[in-house]
KOLBA-383014 format. One record per residue: residue number from 0; residue in three letters; x, y, z of N, C-alpha, C in turn. Coordinates in steps of 0.02 Angstrom, whole numbers. Layout:
+-----+-----+--------+--------+--------+--------+--------+--------+--------+--------+--------+
|   n | res |    n.X |    n.Y |    n.Z |   ca.X |   ca.Y |   ca.Z |    c.X |    c.Y |    c.Z |
+-----+-----+--------+--------+--------+--------+--------+--------+--------+--------+--------+
| NUM | ALA |      X |      Y |      Z |      X |      Y |      Z |      X |      Y |      Z |
...
+-----+-----+--------+--------+--------+--------+--------+--------+--------+--------+--------+
This chain:
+-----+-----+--------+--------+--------+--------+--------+--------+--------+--------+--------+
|   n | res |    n.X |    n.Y |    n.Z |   ca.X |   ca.Y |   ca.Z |    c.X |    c.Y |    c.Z |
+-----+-----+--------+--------+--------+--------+--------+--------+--------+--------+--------+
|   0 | UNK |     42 |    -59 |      0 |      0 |      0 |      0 |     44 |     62 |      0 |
|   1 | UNK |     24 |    118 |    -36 |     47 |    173 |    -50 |     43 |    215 |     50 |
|   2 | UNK |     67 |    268 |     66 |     89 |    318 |     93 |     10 |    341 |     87 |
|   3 | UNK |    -31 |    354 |     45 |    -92 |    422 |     49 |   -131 |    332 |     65 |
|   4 | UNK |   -136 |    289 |     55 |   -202 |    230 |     89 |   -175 |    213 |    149 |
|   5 | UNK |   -121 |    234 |    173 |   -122 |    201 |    232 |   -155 |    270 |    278 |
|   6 | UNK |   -131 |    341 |    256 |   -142 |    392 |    299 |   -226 |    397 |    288 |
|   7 | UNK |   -250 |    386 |    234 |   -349 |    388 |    223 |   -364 |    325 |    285 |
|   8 | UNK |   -315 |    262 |    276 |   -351 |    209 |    314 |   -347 |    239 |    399 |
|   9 | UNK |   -302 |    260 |    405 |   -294 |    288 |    478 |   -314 |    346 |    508 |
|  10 | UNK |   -357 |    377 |    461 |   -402 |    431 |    478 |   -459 |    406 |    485 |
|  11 | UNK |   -471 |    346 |    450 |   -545 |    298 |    458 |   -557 |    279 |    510 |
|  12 | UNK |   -490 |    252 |    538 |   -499 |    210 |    601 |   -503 |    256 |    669 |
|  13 | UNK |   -443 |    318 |    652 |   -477 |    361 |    713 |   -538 |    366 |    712 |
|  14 | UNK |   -548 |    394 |    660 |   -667 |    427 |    661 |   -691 |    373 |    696 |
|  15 | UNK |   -672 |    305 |    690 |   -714 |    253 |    720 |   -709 |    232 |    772 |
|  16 | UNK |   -672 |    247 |    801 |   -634 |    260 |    877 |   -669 |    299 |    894 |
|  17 | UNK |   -663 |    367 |    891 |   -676 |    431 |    916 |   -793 |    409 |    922 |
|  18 | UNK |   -792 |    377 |    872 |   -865 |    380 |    884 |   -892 |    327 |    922 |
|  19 | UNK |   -846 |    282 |    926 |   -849 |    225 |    976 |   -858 |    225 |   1051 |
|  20 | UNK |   -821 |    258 |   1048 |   -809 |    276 |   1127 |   -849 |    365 |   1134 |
|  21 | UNK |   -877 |    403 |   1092 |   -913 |    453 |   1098 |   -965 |    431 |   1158 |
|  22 | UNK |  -1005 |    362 |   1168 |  -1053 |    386 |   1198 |  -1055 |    354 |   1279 |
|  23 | UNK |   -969 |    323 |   1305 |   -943 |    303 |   1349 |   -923 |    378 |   1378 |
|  24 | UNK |   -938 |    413 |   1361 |   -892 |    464 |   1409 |   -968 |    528 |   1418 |
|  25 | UNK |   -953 |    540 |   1490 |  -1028 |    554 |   1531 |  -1031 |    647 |   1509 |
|  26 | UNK |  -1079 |    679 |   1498 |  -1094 |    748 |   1491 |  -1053 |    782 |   1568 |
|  27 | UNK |  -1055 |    844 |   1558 |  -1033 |    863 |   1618 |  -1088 |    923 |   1642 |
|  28 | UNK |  -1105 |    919 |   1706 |  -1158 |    924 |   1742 |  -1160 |   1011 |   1770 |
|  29 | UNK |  -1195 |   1027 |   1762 |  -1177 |   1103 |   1782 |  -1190 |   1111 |   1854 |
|  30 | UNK |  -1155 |   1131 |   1906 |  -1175 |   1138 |   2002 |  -1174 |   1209 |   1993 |
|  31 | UNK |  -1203 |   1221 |   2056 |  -1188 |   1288 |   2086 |  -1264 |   1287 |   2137 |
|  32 | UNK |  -1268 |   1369 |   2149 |  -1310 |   1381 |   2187 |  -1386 |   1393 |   2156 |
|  33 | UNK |  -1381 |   1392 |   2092 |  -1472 |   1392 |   2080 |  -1504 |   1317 |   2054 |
|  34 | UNK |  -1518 |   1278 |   2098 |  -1572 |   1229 |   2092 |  -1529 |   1175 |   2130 |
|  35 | UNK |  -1470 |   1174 |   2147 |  -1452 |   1110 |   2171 |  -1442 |   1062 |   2107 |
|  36 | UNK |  -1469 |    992 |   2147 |  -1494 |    932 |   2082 |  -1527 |    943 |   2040 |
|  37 | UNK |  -1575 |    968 |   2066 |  -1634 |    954 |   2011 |  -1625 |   1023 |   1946 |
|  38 | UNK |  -1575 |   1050 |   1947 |  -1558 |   1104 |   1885 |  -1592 |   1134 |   1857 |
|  39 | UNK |  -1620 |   1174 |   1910 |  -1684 |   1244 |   1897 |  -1653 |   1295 |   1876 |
|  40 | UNK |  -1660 |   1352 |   1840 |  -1644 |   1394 |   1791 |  -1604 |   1445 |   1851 |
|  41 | UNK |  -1572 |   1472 |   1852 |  -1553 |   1527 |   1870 |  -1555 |   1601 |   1846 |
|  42 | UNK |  -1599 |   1646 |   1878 |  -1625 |   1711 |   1869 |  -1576 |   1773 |   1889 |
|  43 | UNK |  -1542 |   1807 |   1845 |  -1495 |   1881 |   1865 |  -1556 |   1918 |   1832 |
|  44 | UNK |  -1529 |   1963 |   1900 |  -1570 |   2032 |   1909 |  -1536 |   2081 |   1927 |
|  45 | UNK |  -1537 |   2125 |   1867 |  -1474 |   2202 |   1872 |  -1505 |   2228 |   1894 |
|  46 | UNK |  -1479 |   2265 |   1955 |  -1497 |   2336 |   1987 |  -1457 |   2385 |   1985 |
|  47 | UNK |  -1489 |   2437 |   1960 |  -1472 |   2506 |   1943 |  -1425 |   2540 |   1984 |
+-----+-----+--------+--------+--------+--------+--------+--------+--------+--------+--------+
């Protein structure tokens, strides 16, 4: 095999990797002080 099929084949196999394992890896969760757990909206209010 040529130099440009091996570098196409190994861009294939990353993508298929990368999408493989896409749905093993967990969202990341937003904390703080408006809602706790249950992730109720948080309200800013400018004062003048």
């Amino acid at each position: 095999m040529d130099k440009y099929t091996k570098t196409v084949l190994t861009v294939i196999a990353v993508a298929l990797v990368l999408i493989a394992t896409q749905n093993t890896i967990t969202p990341a969760k937003a904390r703080g002080d408006c809602g706790g757990e249950s992730y109720n909206p948080c309200y800013v209010k400018l004062v003048n």
